[in-house]
N, C-alpha and C positions, 0 to 999 in steps of 0.2 A: 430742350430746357437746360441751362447750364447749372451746373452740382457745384459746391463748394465742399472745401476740405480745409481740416482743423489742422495747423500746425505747431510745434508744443513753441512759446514765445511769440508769435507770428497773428494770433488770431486765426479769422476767417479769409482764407484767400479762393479766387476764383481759380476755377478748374475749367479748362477750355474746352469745348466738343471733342469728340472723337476725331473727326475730319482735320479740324486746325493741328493738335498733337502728329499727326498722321504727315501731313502736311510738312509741318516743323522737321518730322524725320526725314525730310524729301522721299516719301510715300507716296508715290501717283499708281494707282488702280484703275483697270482694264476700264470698270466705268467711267471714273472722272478723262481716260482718253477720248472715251467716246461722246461724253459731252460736249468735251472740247470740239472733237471734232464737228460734229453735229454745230455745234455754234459760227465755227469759221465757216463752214458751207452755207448755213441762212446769210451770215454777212455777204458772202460771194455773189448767191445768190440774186440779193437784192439790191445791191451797190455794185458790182463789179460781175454785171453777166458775161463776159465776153472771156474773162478768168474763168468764170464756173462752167462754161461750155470747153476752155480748155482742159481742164483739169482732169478729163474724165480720157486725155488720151494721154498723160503725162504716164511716162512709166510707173508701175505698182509701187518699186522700191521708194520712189521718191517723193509718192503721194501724199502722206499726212506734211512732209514739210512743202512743199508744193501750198498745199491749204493754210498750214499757219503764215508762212514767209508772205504770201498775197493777203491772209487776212492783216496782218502788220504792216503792208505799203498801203492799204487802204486806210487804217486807222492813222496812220499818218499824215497821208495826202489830204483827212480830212482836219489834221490840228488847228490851222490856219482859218479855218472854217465855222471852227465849234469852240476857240478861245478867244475871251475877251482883249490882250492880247502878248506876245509874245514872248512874255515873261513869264507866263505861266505854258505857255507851249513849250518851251523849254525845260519846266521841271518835270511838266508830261516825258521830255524827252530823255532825261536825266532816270523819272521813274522807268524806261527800255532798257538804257544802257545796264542798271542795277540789276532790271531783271533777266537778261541776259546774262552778266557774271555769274547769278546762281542760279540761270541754268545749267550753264556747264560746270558748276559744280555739283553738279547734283540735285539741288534745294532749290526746284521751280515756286515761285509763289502759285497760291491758287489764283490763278489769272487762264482763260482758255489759250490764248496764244502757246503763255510758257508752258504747260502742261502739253499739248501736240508737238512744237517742239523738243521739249524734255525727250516724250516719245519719241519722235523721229533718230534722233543722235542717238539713243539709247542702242533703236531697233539698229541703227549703222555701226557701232561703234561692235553690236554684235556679230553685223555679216563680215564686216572690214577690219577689225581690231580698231583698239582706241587711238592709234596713229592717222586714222581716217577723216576722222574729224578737225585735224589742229587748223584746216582752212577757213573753217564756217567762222568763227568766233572775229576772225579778222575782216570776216567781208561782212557781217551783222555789222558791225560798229565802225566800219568806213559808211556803210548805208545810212547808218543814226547819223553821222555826223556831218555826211551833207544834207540828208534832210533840215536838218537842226540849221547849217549855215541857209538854207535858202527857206527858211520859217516865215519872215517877214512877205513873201513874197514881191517882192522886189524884179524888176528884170531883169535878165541874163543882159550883161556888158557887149557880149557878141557871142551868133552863132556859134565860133568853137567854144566858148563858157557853155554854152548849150549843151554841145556835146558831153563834155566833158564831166556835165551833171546826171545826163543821160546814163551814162558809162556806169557813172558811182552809184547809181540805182537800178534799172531796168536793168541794164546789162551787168550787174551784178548779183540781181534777184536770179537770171538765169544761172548765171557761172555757181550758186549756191546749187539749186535743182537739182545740176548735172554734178557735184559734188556730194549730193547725198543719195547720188546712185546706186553708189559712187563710178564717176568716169573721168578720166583726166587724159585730156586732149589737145592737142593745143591748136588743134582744127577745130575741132567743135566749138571751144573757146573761143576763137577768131569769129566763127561762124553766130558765138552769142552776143559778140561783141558789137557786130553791125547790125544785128537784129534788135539789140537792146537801146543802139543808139536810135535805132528810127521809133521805137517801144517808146523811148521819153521826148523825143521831138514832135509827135503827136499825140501825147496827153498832156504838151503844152495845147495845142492847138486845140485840141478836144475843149479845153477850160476854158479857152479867151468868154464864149458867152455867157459862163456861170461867174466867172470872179471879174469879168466889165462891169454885170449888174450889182447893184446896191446889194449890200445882206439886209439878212431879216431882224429890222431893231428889235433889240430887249427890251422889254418891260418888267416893271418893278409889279411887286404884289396889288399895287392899287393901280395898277394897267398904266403909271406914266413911263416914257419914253428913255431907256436908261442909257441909249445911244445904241449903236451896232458892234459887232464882233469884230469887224474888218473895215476896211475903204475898196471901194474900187480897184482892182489892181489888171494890171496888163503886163503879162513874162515875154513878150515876143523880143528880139535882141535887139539891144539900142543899137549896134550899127545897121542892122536890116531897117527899122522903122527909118532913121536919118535916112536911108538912102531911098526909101520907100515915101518920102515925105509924111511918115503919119506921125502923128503927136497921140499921146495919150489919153487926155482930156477928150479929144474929138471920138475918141472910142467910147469913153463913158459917157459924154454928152447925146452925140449922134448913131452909136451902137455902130449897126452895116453902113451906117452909108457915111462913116468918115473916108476922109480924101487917103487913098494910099493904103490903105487895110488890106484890100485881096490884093495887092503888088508884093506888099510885106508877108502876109499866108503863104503865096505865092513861092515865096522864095523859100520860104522855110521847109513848106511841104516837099520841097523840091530834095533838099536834101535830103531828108526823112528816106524818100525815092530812091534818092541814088546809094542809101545804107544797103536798101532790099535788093535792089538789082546787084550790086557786090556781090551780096550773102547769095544769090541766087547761080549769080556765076562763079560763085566759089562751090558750090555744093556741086553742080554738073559739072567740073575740073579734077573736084578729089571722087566723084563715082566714075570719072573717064579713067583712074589712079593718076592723074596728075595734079601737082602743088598749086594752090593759088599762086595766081601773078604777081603777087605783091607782099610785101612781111606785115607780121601782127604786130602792129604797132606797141603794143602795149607786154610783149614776153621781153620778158628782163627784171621786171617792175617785182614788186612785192608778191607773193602767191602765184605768182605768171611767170617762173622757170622750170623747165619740163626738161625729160630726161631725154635721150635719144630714142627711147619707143616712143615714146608722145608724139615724136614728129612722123612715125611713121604713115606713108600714103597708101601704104597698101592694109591695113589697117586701117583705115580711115573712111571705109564704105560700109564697113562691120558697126564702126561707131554712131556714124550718123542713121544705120537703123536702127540701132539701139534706143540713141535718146532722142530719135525725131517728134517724139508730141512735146519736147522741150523748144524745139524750133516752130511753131506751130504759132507762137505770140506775133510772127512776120505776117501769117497772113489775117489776124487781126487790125493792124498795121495799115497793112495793104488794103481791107476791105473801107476800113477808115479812110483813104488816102483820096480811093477810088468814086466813094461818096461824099468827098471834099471837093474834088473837080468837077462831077456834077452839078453842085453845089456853085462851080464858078469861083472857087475860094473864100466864097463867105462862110465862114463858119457858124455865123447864126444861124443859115437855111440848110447844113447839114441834115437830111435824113437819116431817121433809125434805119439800120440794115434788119434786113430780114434773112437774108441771104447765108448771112455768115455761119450759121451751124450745116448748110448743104457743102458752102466753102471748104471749111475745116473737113468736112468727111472727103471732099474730093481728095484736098492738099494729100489726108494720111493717106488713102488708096492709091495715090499717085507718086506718094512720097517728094511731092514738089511743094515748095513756097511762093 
């Protein structure tokens, strides 16, 4: 019940709960963690199971942000989804950015995302000192802001646009992970880089059946038709579908059985493929002590220059058992990929896996992807 208090000139002014004041001081309490927590896990749980079977091999240190950072790409992934449209998905995305700044300054809103994160940096900032964190802040807000650019859902111009969306998300939800290990690597990094790109080139492919189909119209209080949240949309790369002869319309029209569809899947899933076979033969290279074949494309770049221990190889078999349930999103990936080509590349007749929590227990026991 909220109290009012007399002030001399003023009247009666309202006096806020305990929790809000609490709050306002950036006061997050051992409960309100475990709220939070507790809430990203039901979300995981029931929107993003293949997350919540990873999570539980993710290293200890990195776990509560592990839970908020996937609850936050889920709530994301769904803006498109769940706004009329994408002017107000954008003030959604505007209300992250805001509350991100005060997180790191201290002053989480009561929101369960920022309050688990609040936590997590805190608990880092304790093992690592407060120099340990100055990475997250910057890969939060490259993440908001291509989500934000590709709101409309619109399609990728070409595969490497793919990529390259891939990168600023997936593979930078990992590179965060392993940053509030904290581990910094620039093998590891490499190794989250190609795992992260096949991570977003099959949760294009995952979607085509769910955003081809119509949404579900709104209705007004007297049940008429207030229109839909979305249109029809298809992310596959315009130069894949050009080459692949398929048109868009014949997706939403004819679903599977437009002309050119599994050519276009086809091509896509492929690269997805050849991310994990890299990442696969990079990993049996650095446990042989020897370097990948090839450089990371992406050290030099912002938050991707490393010192001369970072590159070391013989260190670098220590690392990857360190944060191997970080790498572990590959063979989600992979069981996806695997049930795509049974499939014949229609992604409409994709089967549920069942298989995948026996997978994951192999991968860790085998320490393979």
């Amino acid at each position: 019940m909220y109290r009012s208090i007399r002030t001399a000139g003023h009247g009666l002014k309202w006096m806020a709960p305990r929790w809000v004041r609490e709050c306002r001081r950036g006061i997050v309490t051992d409960a309100d963690v475990t709220q939070s927590r507790d809430y990203c896990l039901n979300q995981l749980k029931h929107s993003d199971y293949e997350t919540y079977l990873i999570r539980q091999f993710v290293p200890r240190s990195a776990n509560d942000a592990y839970h908020a950072l996937r609850t936050l790409n889920l709530e994301l992934a769904r803006l498109p989804e769940t706004v009329s449209n994408p002017t107000i998905g954008r003030l959604r995305i505007q209300f992250w950015r805001d509350t991100i700044e005060r997180v790191f300054a201290g002053s989480p809103p009561r929101e369960p995302i920022a309050i688990l994160l609040h936590s997590a940096i805190a608990q880092l900032k304790s093992r690592a000192g407060d120099g340990s964190a100055s990475s997250l802040k910057f890969w939060l807000l490259r993440f908001l802001k291509t989500r934000e650019r590709h709101m409309e859902n619109r399609p990728f111009v070409s595969l490497a646009a793919l990529e390259d969306y891939s990168e600023n998300t997936y593979a930078t939800l990992m590179y965060m992970t392993l940053a509030f290990m904290p581990m910094r690597s620039v093998h590891m990094d490499h190794l989250a880089s190609h795992i992260g790109k096949a991570c977003g080139i099959v949760a294009t492919l995952r979607g085509i059946p769910v955003l081809a189909a119509p949404s579900t119209p709104i209705q007004g209080p007297s049940g008429a038709n207030l229109g839909s949240t979305r249109s029809p949309a298809l992310l596959l790369p315009l130069d894949v579908m050009a080459d692949a002869g398929l048109k868009e319309e014949d997706v939403f029209r004819m679903g599977p059985n437009a002309e050119g569809l599994q050519d276009a899947v086809f091509h896509v899933a492929t690269r997805a493929n050849d991310h994990l076979i890299t990442a696969r033969e990079m990993l049996k290279n650095l446990r042989l002590g020897k370097g990948p074949d090839h450089d990371y494309e992406h050290e030099g770049e912002a938050e991707h220059v490393y010192s001369s221990a970072a590159h070391n190889v013989e260190t670098a078999g220590s690392d990857i058992k360190r944060g191997f349930g970080v790498l572990l999103e590959a063979v989600a990936a992979g069981d996806y990929l695997k049930r795509l080509e049974n499939a014949n590349f229609d992604p409409f007749k994709v089967k549920k896996s069942w298989k995948l929590p026996w997978s994951l227990w192999q991968a860790l026991r085998h320490e393979q992807i």
